[in-house]
N, C-alpha and C positions, 0 to 999 in steps of 0.2 A: 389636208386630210386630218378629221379629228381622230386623240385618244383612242376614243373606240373602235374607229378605222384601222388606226395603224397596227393592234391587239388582234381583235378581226384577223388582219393581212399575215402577221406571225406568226400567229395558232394556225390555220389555215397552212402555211408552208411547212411549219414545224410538225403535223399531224401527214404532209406528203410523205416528208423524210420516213417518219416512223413507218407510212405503210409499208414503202418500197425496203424497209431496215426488214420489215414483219414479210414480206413476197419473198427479199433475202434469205430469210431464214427457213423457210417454207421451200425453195428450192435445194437449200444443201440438204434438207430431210430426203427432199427425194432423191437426189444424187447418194445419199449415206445408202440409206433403202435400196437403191437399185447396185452398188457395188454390193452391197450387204446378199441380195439374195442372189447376186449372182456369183459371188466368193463363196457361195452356203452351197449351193447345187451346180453348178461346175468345177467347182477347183476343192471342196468341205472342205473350204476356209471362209467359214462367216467372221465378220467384221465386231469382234470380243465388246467393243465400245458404245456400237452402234444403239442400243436401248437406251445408255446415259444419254448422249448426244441428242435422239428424235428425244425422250424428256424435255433434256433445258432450252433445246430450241424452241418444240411445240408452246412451251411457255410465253417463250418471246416470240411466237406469231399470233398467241391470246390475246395476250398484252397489248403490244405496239398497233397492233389493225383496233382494239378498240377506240382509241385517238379518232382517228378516220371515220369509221362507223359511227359515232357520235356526231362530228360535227357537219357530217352530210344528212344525220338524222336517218341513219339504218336502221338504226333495232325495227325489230318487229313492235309494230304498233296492230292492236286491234280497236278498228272506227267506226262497229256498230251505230254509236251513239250521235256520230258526227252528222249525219243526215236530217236529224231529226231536233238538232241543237242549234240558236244560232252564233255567232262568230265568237260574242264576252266569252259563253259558258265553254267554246271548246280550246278558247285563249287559258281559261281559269283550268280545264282538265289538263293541256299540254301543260301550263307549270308545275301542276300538280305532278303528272309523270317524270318531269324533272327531274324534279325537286327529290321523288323514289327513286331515279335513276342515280343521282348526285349520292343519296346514303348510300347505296349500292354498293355507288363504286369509291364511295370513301372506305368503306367496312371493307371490302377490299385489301385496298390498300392499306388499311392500317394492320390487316393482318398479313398483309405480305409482309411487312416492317417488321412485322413481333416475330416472324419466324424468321428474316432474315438476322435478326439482331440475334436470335435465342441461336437459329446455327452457326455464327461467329463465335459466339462463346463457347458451343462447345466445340467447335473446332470441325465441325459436321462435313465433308467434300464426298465425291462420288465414288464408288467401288473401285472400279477397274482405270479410271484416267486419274483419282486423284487428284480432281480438281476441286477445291472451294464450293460452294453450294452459293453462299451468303452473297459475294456481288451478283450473280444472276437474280438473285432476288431483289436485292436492292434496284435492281436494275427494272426488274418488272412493277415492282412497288412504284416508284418515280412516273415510267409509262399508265399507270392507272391513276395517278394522280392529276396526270395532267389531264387525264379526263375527266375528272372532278371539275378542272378546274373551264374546258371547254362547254359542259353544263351550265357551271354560276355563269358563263358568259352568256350561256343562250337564254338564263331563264331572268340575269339582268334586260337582255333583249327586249326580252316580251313583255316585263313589267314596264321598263322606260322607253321603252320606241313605239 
């Protein structure tokens, strides 16, 4: 198994983890949600936390599912053009969109970084739980990175294979 196989093979398992991390978290939303409305209108006792929580979570179901969606090649593509082009030019478009996607999701992440960094310093955490703001972010910056980095791999693909 060459290099590129065994990367391939990684990123591939390492973007499973992150979905089923991103379904993970997409399920306690809805568990929070459903004691939530049902503490709000049977017992008016809603759940005081519940809006911080579906936040930092819904985050890390952005984040961590874009891994996956990238290297199965989700995004929404429009292929007008693909019918009527042959194989080089729509080889040269797919890097192209890449290559948009790869800035993308670098810009991204670089600004999750600068707000992650900026709310460490000031000490930034949430209303009512008190928690930290900064490693959640950090944490989603990383997740969008490595989709940067499943990108460079697909658009090495296509230029050397």
């Amino acid at each position: 198994m060459s290099s590129f196989s065994k990367g391939l093979y990684h990123m591939k398992r390492t973007t499973i983890w992150m979905a089923l991390f991103s379904g993970a978290c997409l399920l306690v939303i809805m568990l929070i949600m459903f004691v939530d409305v049902i503490g709000r209108y049977l017992f008016g006792m809603p759940l005081t936390f519940s809006v911080e929580l579906v936040e930092l979570l819904m985050g890390c179901v952005i984040t961590f599912s874009l891994a996956y969606t990238t290297i199965v090649r989700g995004h929404i593509q429009v292929d007008i053009l693909n019918q009527f082009i042959g194989q080089m030019p729509k080889k040269v478009l797919l890097i192209l969109a890449d290559f948009a996607t790869m800035c993308f999701l670098l810009a991204a992440s670089w600004q999750l970084l600068r707000k992650a960094n900026s709310n460490m310093n000031d000490g930034s955490y949430t209303q009512i739980l008190e928690w930290s703001v900064h490693p959640w972010l950090y944490l989603m910056s990383a997740a969008v990175f490595f989709s940067v980095l499943i990108v460079l791999h697909q658009i090495y693909k296509l230029i050397f294979r």
